[in-house]
C-alpha positions in Angstrom: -0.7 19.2 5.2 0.5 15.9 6.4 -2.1 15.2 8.8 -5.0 16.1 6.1 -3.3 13.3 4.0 -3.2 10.8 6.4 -6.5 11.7 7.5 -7.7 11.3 3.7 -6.3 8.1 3.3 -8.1 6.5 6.2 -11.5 7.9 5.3 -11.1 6.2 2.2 -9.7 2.7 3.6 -12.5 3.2 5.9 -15.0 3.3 3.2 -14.0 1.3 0.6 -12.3 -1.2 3.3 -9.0 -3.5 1.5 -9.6 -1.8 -2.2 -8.6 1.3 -0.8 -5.5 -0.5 1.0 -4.5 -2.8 -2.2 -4.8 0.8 -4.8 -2.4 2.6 -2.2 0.0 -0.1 -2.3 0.2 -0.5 -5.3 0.4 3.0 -5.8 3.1 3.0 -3.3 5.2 -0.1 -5.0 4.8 1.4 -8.3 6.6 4.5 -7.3 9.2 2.9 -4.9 10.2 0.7 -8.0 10.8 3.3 -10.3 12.5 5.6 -7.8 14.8 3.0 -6.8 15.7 1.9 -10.8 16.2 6.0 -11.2 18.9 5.4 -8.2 17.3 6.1 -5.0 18.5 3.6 -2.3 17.4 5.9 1.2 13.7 6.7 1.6 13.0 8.9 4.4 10.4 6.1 5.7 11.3 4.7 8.8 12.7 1.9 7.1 14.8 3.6 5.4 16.2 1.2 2.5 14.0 1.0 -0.5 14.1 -2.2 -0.7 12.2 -2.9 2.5 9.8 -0.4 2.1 9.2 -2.1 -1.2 8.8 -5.6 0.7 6.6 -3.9 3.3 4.2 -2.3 0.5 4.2 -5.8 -1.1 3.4 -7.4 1.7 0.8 -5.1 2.5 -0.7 -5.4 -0.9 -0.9 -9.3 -0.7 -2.5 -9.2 2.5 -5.1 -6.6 1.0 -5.8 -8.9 -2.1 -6.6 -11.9 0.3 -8.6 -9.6 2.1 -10.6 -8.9 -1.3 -10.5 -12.8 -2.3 -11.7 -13.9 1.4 -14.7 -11.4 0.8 -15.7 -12.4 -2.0 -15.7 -15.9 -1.4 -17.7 -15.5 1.2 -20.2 -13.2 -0.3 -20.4 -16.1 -3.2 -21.1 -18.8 -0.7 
């Protein structure tokens, strides 16, 4: 089952490019943030602390909405 997710996820950030990325990160945040106010500190992500992974999907969503931004910008000009 694993594999068809992953596999999922990178047809869509395939075809819908740094929306795709930016809607799973923010996905991603949104649940790390609640589970870690409901008490979880340990993820089982290689990182490990919620707070990182947290950090990391932040991150990853900034770099996604500059991706967008750049894009469009350069659509526009």
């Amino acid at each position: 089952m694993r594999l068809c997710v992953y596999a999922t996820v990178a047809v869509l950030a395939w075809l819908l490019g740094p929306w795709a990325v930016l809607g799973f990160a923010i996905l991603g945040l949104v649940g790390y943030i609640r589970a870690r106010q409901a008490g979880l500190l340990q993820s089982k992500c290689k990182l490990r602390d919620t707070r990182l992974v947290i950090g990391y999907l932040a991150v990853i969503a900034v770099a996604a909405l500059a991706a967008i931004v750049w894009r469009l910008w350069s659509w526009a000009s």
